[in-house]
PLY file of the C-alpha trace (Angstrom):
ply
format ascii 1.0
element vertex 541
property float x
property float y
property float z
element edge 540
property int vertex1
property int vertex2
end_header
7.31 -0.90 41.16
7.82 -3.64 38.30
5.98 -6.32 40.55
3.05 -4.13 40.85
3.02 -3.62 36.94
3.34 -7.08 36.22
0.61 -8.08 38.90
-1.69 -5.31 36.72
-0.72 -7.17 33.74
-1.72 -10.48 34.65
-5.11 -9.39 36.47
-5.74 -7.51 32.93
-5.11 -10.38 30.83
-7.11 -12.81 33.20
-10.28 -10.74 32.88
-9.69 -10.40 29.32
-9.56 -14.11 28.97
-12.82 -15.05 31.25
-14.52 -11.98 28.98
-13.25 -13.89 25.77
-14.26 -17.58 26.79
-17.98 -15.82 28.33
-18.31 -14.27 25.37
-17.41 -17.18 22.81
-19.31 -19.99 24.98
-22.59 -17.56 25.04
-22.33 -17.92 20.51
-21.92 -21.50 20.85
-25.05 -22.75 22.54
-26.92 -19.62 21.25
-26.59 -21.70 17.42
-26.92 -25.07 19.26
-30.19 -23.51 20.17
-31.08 -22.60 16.80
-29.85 -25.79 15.12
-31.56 -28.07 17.84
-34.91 -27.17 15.44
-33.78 -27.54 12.11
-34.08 -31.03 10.97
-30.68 -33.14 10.29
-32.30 -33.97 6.71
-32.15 -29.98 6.15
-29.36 -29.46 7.94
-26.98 -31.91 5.40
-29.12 -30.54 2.72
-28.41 -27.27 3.42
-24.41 -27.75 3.51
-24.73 -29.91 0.45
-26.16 -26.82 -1.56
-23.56 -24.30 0.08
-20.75 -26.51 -0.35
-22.09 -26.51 -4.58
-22.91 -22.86 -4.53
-19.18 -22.34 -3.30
-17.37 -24.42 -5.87
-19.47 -23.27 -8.99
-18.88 -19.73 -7.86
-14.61 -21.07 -7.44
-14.55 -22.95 -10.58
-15.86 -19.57 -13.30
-15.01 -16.94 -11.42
-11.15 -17.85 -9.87
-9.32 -17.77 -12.66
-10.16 -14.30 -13.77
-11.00 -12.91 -10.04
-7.44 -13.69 -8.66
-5.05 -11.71 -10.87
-7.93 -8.67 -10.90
-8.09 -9.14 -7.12
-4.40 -8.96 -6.18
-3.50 -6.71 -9.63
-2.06 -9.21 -11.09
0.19 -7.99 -14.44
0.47 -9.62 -17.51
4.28 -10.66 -17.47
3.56 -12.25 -13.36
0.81 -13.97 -15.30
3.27 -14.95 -17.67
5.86 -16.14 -15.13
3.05 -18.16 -13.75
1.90 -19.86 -16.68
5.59 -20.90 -17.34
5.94 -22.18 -13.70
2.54 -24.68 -14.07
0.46 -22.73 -11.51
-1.81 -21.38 -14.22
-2.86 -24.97 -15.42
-3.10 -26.47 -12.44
-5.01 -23.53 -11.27
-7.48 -24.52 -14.52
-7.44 -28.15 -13.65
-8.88 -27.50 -9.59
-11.27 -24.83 -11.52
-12.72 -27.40 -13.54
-12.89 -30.09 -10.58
-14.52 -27.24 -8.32
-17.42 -27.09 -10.49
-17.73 -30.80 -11.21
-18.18 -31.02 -7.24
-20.25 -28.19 -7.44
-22.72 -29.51 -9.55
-22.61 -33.06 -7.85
-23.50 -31.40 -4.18
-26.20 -29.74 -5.60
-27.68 -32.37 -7.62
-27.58 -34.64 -4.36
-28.61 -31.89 -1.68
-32.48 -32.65 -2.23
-32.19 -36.75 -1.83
-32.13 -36.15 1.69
-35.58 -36.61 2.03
-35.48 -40.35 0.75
-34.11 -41.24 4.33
-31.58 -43.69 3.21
-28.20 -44.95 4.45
-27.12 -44.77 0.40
-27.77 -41.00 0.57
-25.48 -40.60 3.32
-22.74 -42.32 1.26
-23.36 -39.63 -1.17
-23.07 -36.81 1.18
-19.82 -38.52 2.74
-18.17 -38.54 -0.82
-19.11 -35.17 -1.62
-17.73 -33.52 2.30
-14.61 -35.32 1.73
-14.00 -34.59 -2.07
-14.51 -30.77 -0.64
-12.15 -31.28 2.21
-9.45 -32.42 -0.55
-10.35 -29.58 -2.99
-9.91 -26.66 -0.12
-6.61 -27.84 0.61
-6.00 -28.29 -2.88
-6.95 -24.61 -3.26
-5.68 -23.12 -0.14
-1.79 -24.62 -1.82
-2.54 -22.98 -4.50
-3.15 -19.68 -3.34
-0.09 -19.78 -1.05
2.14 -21.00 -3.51
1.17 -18.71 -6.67
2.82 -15.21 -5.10
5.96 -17.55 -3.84
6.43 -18.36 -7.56
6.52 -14.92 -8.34
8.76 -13.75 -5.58
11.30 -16.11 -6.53
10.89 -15.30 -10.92
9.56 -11.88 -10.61
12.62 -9.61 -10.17
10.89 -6.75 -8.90
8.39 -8.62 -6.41
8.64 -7.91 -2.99
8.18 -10.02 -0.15
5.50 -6.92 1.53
3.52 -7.76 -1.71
3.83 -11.52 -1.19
2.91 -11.67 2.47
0.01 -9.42 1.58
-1.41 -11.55 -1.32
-1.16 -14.90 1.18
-3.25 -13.02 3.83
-5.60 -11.94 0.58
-5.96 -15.53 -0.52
-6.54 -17.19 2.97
-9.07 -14.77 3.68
-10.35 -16.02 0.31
-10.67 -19.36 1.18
-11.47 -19.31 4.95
-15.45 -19.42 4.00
-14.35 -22.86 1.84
-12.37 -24.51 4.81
-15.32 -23.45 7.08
-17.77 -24.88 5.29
-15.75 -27.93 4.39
-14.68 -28.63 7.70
-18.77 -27.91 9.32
-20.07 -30.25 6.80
-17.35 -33.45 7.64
-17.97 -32.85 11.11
-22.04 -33.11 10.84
-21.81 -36.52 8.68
-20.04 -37.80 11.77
-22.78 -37.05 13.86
-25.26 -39.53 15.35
-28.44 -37.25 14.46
-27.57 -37.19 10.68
-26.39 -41.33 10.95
-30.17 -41.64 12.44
-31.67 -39.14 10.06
-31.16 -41.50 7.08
-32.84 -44.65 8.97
-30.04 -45.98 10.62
-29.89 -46.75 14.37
-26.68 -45.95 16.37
-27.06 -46.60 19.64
-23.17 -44.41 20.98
-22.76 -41.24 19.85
-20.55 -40.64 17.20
-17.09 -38.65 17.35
-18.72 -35.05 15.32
-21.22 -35.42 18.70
-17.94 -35.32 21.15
-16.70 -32.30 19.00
-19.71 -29.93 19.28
-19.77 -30.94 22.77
-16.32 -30.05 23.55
-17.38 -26.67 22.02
-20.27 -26.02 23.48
-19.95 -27.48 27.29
-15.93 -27.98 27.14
-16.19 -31.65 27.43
-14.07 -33.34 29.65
-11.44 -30.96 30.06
-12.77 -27.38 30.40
-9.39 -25.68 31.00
-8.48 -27.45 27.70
-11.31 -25.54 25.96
-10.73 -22.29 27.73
-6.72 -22.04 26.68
-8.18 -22.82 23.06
-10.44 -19.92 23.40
-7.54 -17.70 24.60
-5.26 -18.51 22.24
-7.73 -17.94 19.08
-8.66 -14.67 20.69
-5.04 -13.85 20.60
-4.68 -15.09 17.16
-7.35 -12.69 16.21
-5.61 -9.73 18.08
-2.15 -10.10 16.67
-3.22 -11.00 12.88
-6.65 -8.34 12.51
-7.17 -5.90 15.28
-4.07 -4.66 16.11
-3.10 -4.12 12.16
-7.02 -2.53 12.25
-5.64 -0.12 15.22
-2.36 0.78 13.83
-4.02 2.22 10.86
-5.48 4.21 13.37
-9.19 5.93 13.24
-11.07 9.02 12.69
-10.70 11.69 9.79
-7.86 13.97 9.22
-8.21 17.75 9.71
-8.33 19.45 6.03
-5.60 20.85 4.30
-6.37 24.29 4.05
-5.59 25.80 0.55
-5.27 29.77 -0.50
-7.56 31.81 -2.00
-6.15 31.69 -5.59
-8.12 34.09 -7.86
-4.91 34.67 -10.63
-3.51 38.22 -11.42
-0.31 39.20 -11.07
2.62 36.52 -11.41
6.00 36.61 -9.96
8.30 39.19 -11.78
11.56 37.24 -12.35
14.90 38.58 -12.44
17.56 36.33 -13.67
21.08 37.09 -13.17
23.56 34.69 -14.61
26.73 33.90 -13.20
29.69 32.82 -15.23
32.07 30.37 -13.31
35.81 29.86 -14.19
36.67 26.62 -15.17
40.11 25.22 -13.75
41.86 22.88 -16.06
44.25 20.55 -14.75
48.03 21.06 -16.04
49.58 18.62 -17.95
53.40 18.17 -17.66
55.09 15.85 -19.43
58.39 14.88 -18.98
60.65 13.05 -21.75
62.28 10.62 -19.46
59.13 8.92 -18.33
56.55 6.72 -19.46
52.98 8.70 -19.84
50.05 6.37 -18.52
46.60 7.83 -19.61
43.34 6.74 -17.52
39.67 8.49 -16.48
39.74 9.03 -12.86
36.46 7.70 -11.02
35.25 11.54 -10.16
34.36 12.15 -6.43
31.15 13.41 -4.86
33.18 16.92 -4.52
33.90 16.65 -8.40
30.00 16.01 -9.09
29.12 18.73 -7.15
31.12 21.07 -8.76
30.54 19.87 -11.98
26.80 20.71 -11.23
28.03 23.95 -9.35
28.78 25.04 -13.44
25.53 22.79 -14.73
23.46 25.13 -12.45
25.03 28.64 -13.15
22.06 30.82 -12.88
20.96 32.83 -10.02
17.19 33.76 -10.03
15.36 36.88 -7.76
12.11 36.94 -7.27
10.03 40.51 -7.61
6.40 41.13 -6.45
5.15 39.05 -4.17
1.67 40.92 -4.33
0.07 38.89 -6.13
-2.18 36.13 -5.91
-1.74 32.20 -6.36
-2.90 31.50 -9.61
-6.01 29.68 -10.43
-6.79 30.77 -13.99
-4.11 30.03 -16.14
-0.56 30.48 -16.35
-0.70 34.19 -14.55
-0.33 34.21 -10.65
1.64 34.98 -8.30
1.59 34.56 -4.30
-1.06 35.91 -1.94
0.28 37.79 1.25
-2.34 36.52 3.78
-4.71 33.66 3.94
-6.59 31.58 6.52
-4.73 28.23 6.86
-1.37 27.48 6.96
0.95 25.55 4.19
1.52 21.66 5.27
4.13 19.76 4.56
3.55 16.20 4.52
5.63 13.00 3.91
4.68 9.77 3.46
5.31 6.66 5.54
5.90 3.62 3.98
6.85 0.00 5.05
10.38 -1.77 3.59
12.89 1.42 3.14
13.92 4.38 4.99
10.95 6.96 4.35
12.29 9.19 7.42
15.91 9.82 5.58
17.31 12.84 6.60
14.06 13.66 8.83
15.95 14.81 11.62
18.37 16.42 10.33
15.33 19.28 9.37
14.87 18.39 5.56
11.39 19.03 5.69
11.61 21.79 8.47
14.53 23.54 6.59
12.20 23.42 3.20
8.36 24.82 5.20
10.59 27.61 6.81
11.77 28.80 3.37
8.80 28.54 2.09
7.50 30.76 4.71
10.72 33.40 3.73
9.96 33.68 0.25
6.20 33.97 -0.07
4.97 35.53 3.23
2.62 32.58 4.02
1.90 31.24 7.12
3.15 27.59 7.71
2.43 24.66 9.90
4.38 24.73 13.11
5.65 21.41 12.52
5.70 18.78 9.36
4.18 15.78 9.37
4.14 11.79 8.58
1.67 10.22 7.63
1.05 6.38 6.49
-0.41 5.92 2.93
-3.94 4.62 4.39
-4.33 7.81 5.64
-4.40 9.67 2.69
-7.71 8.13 2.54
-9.34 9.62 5.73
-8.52 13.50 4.32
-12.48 14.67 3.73
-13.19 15.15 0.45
-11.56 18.88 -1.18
-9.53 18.62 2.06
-6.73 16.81 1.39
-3.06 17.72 0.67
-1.99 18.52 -2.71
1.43 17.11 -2.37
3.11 14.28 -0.58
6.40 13.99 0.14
8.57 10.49 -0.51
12.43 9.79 -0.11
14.48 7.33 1.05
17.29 4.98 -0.01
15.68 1.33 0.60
12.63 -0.20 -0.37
8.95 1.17 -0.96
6.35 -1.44 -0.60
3.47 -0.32 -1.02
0.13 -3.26 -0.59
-2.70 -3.62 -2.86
-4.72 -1.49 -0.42
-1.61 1.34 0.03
-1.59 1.41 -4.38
-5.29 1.99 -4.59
-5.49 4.50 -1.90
-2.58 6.32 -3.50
-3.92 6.19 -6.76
-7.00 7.58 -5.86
-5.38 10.41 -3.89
-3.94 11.57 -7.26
-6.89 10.63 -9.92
-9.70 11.51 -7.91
-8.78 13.86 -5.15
-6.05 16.07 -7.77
-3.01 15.40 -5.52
1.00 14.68 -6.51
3.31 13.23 -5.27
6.89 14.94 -4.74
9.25 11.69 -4.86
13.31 12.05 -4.34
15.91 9.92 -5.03
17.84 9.68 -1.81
20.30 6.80 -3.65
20.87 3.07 -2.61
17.71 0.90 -4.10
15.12 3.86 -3.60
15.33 3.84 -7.46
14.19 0.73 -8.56
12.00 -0.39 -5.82
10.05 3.14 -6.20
9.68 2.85 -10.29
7.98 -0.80 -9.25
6.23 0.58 -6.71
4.57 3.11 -9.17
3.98 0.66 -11.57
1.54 -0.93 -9.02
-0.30 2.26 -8.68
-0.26 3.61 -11.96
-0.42 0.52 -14.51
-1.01 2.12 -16.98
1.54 5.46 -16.79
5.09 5.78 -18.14
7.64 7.49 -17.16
8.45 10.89 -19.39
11.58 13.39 -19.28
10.41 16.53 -18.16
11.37 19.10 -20.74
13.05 22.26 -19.59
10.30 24.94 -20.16
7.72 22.64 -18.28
5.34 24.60 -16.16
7.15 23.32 -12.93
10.30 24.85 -14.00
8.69 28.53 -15.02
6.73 29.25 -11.84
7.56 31.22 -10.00
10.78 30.46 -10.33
13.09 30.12 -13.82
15.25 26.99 -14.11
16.19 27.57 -18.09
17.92 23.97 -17.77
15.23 21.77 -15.68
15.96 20.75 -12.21
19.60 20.96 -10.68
20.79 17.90 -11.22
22.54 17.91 -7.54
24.33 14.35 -6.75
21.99 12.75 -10.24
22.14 9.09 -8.36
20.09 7.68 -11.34
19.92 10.43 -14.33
20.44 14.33 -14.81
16.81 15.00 -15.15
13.77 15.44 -13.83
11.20 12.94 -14.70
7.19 12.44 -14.19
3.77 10.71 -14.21
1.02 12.57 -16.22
-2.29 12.33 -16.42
-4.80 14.45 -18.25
-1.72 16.65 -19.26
-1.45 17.28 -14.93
1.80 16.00 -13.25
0.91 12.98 -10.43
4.10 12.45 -10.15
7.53 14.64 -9.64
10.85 12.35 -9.12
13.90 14.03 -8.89
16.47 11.42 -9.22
19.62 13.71 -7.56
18.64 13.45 -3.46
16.68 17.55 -3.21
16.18 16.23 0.18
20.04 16.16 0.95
20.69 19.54 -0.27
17.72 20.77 2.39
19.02 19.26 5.27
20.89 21.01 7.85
24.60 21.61 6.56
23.46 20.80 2.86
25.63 17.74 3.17
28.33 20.05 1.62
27.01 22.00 -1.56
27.15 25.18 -1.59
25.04 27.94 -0.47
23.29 28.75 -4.15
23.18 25.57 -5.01
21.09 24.40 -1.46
19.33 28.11 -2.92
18.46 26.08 -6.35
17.14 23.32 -4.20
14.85 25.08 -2.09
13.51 27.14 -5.10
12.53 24.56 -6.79
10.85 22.95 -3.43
8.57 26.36 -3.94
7.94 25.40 -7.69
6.77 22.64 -7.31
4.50 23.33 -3.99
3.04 26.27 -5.90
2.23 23.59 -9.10
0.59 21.39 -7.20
-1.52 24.28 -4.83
-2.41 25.80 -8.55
-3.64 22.38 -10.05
-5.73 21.27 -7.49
-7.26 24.60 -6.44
-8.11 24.37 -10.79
-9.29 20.88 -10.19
-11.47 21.45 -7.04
-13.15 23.91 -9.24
-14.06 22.04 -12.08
-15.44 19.78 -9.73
-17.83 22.35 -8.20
-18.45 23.89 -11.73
0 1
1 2
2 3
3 4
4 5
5 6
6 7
7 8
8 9
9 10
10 11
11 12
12 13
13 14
14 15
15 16
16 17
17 18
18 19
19 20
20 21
21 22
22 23
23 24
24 25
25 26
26 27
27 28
28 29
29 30
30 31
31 32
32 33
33 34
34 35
35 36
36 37
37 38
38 39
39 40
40 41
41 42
42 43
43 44
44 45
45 46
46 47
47 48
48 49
49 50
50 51
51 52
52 53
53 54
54 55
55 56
56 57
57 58
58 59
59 60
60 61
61 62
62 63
63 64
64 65
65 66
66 67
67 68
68 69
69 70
70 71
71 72
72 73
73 74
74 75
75 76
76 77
77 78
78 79
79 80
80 81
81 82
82 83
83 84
84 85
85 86
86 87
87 88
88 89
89 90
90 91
91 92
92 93
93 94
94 95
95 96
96 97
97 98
98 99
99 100
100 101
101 102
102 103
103 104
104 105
105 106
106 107
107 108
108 109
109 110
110 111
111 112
112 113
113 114
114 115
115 116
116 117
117 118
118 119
119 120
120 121
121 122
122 123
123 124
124 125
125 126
126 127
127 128
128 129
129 130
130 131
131 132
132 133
133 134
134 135
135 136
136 137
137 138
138 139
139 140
140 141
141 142
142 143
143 144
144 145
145 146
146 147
147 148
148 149
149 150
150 151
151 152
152 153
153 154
154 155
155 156
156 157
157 158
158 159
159 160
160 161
161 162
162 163
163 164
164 165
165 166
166 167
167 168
168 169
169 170
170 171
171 172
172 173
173 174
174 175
175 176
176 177
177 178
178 179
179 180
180 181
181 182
182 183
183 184
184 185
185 186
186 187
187 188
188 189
189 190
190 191
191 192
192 193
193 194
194 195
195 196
196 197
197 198
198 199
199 200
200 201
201 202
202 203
203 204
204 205
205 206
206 207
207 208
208 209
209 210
210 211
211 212
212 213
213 214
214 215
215 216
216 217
217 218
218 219
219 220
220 221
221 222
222 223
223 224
224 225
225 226
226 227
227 228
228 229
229 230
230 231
231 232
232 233
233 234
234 235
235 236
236 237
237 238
238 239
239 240
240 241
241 242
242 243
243 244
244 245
245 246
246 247
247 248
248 249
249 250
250 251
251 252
252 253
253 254
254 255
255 256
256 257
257 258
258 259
259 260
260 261
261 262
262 263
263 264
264 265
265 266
266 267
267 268
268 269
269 270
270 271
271 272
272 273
273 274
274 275
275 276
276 277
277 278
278 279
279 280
280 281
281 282
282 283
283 284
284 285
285 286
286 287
287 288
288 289
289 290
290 291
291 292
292 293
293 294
294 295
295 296
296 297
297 298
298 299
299 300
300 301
301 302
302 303
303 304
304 305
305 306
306 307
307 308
308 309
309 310
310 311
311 312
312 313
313 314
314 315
315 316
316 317
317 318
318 319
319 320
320 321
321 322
322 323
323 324
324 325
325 326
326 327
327 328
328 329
329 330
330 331
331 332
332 333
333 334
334 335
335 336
336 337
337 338
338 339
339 340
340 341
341 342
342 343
343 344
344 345
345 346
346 347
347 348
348 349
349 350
350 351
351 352
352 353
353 354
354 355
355 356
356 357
357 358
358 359
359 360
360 361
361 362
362 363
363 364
364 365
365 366
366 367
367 368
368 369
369 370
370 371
371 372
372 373
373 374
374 375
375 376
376 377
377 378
378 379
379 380
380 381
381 382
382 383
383 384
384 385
385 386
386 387
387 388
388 389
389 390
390 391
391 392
392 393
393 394
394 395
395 396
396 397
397 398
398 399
399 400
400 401
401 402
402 403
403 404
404 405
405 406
406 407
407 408
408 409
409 410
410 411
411 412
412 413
413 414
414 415
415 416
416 417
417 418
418 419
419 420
420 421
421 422
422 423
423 424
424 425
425 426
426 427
427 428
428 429
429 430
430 431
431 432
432 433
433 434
434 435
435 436
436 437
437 438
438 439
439 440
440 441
441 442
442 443
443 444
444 445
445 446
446 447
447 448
448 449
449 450
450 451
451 452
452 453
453 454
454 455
455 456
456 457
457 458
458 459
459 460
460 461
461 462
462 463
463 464
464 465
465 466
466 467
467 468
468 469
469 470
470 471
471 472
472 473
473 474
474 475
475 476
476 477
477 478
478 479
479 480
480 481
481 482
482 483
483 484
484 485
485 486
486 487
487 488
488 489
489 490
490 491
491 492
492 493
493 494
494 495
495 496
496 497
497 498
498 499
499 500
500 501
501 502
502 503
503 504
504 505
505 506
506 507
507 508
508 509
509 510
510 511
511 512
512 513
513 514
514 515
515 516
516 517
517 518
518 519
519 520
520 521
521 522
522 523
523 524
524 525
525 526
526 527
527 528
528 529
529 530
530 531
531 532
532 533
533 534
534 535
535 536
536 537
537 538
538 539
539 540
């Protein structure tokens, strides 16, 4: 069976190849066709103008445009400044509009008709050919600088901003390259009164182009391989993002009455002290034992002493206030969404039913109706949600890196400005920490991080924690901490691993405490349902 699938292959690929080289030889002598009646004198006038509209446009508007472009912060800028990049940056700025002005000042001498001109035009291609390359350097080299000084600086980010910056400059090397090549023709040698008799090398190149010269099969493979190019670097990126809209998040019908009746009964714990014997005849040596996981745990077993039961479940999700409670029945079903991101683990503990344990308890406790399965999502997608559709929480964990592109930042900032969402973040340990506080710098600038205080909202509804969130394994603090924004939480990061404790087997805690956990899953899913419902109102209002 292989041959045949191979065979398939191959006949694919060679009908995708004739298709690419029909296609791309069809374009070429279409514009031969067009450019056959513009005159050579307004053809190298033309490109002289571009050329000058390009570089004024580069020399007052890079300098400011790239850092705004690619969110560039104030200590990178910093960084780059010390490194050189910013002056010489300045210095091809201030050359880019010197040539600027030059090509446009000569573009209209073509009409004289002489050889002199041509000189002119020659100086000015080639002094643009230098100045792309001097440009396109610079552009690769700035966010390679930063990687290497920038301690938080990923190479995601880095990769990202060198695709930015040679899509940048693409229309300069174009246009550089288009106007070197025509100068070499024999039509614009003849156009400024001087006779050639051979044609000149740009004449071989357009004709390799257009006809395939003297070795078609050469011009074909050059086809196919720059069709491949194109596949690899843009459309299958475009595809992987995938296309279409999301189905909506459907939300409950929160009116606000009755809230949750809580019962709290607390449990007191006895505390076992470790006997000290001492014995005369022997040296005492005193030291602090590193503590275990199964002595953190059981410190936080006595951190986290109260038991909470909730009464009344009659009620409705709130809307209007504080009051609410949980409605019995409504049309759509609770969601539970995480998010997928490149550089770390974002599927930790995914199948060992984290998110399946957390939905299904959800379901136990309030009566709703839940998805039938979770889901993953990248962060583009957030974007294709239709508007008062989307989710009000996303899910992130892990115990890598989050990189998260320019693209990925804005989306996700939106999702929580704009569209009222939060994001549910969890510590899962490893270098989750850091590389998510970066990552949230890129989204939210302009956000710090504050300690969540113990009677926050997200700790009273519908469930009491009188002491903030359980602190559970605490792999980089005891508490809770957020992103705010209009006095709204965007941001929930618990910094113990909530996701471990939902997982299948509770990676050894006990039964109250996994309890604790999953309560406080429901707290915060019934904060963020209650603060977007509030905001998709105001916006109707």
């Amino acid at each position: 069976m292989w041959p045949y699938v191979t065979s398939a292959f191959y006949a694919i690929a060679e009908q995708v190849h004739r298709a690419t080289v029909a296609v791309l030889t069809v374009l070429a002598r279409a514009a031969d066709r067009v450019m056959r009646h513009v005159p050579w004198v307004w053809r190298l006038a033309g490109l002289s103008a571009l050329t000058g509209a390009l570089h004024l446009f580069a020399g007052f508007r890079i300098e400011r445009a790239w850092p705004a472009l690619f969110e560039v912060t104030a200590e990178q800028l910093s960084v780059l400044s010390r490194a050189g990049w910013i002056e010489s940056l300045r210095i091809a700025a201030a050359c880019s509009v010197v040539l600027g002005a030059y090509s446009i000042a000569i573009a209209p001498l073509g009409i004289l008709r002489r050889r002199w001109v041509l000189t002119l035009y020659k100086i000015a291609a080639a002094a643009n050919a230098v100045l792309s390359v001097v440009f396109l350097h610079l552009l690769l080299s700035g966010p390679g600088v930063l990687l290497r000084d920038v301690q938080d600086f990923s190479r995601f980010v880095r990769n990202e901003m060198w695709l930015g910056g040679l899509a940048i400059w693409l229309p300069f090397g174009f246009v550089a390259a288009l106007f070197l090549v025509s100068l070499l023709c024999r039509g614009a040698t003849q156009a400024m009164d001087t006779a050639v008799e051979a044609p000149d090398w740009g004449d071989r190149f357009f004709a390799d182009i257009r006809e395939g010269g003297e070795d078609p099969r050469y011009r074909s493979s050059s086809y196919w391989a720059g069709f491949l190019h194109l596949f690899v670097l843009v459309l299958v990126p475009l595809m992987m993002r995938g296309c279409g809209w999301e189905a909506p998040y459907t939300l409950p019908e929160g009116a606000g009455s009755e809230m949750i009746v809580m019962k709290m009964k607390k449990i007191k714990k006895p505390i076992e002290r470790d006997k000290l014997i001492l014995s005369m005849d022997t040296d005492i040596l005193y030291y602090q034992p590193d503590p275990d996981e199964s002595d953190i745990l059981r410190e936080t077993d006595v951190e986290t002493e109260h038991e909470y039961v909730a009464q009344g479940v009659e009620g409705r999700l709130g809307a209007d206030g504080e009051a609410g409670g949980w409605r019995s029945v409504f049309s759509g079903r609770v969601r539970f969404i995480r998010l997928v991101y490149s550089g770390g683990d974002w599927d930790q503990d995914l199948a060992a039913g984290a998110d399946r344990n957390m939905l299904r308890k959800f379901k136990e406790v309030t009566g709703y109706a839940v998805a039938r399965r979770t889901e993953q999502i990248a962060v583009n997608r957030l974007r294709f949600f239709p508007k008062g559709g989307e989710p009000p929480f996303v899910f992130m964990t892990g115990m890598g890196g989050v990189n998260l592109s320019r693209h990925e930042a804005r989306v996700l900032r939106d999702y929580c400005l704009r569209a009222g969402g939060m994001i549910v973040a969890d510590n899962g340990g490893g270098s989750f920490n850091a590389s998510f506080r970066a990552a949230m710098r890129r989204v939210f600038p302009d956000k710090e991080w504050i300690m969540l205080s113990n009677d926050d909202p997200v700790f009273r509804y519908p469930f009491l924690f009188p002491d903030g969130a359980p602190p559970l394994w605490h792999h980089s603090g005891r508490k809770a901490v957020g992103l705010r924004h209009n006095g709204r939480l965007i941001c929930f990061y618990h910094q113990g691993d909530l996701n471990d404790a939902w997982k299948d087997g509770h990676s050894g805690v006990s039964d109250g405490l996994a309890n604790q956990a999953y309560k406080l899953g429901i707290n915060l899913i019934y904060y963020a349902f209650k603060h977007y419902t509030s905001r998709q109102r105001d916006d109707v209002d």
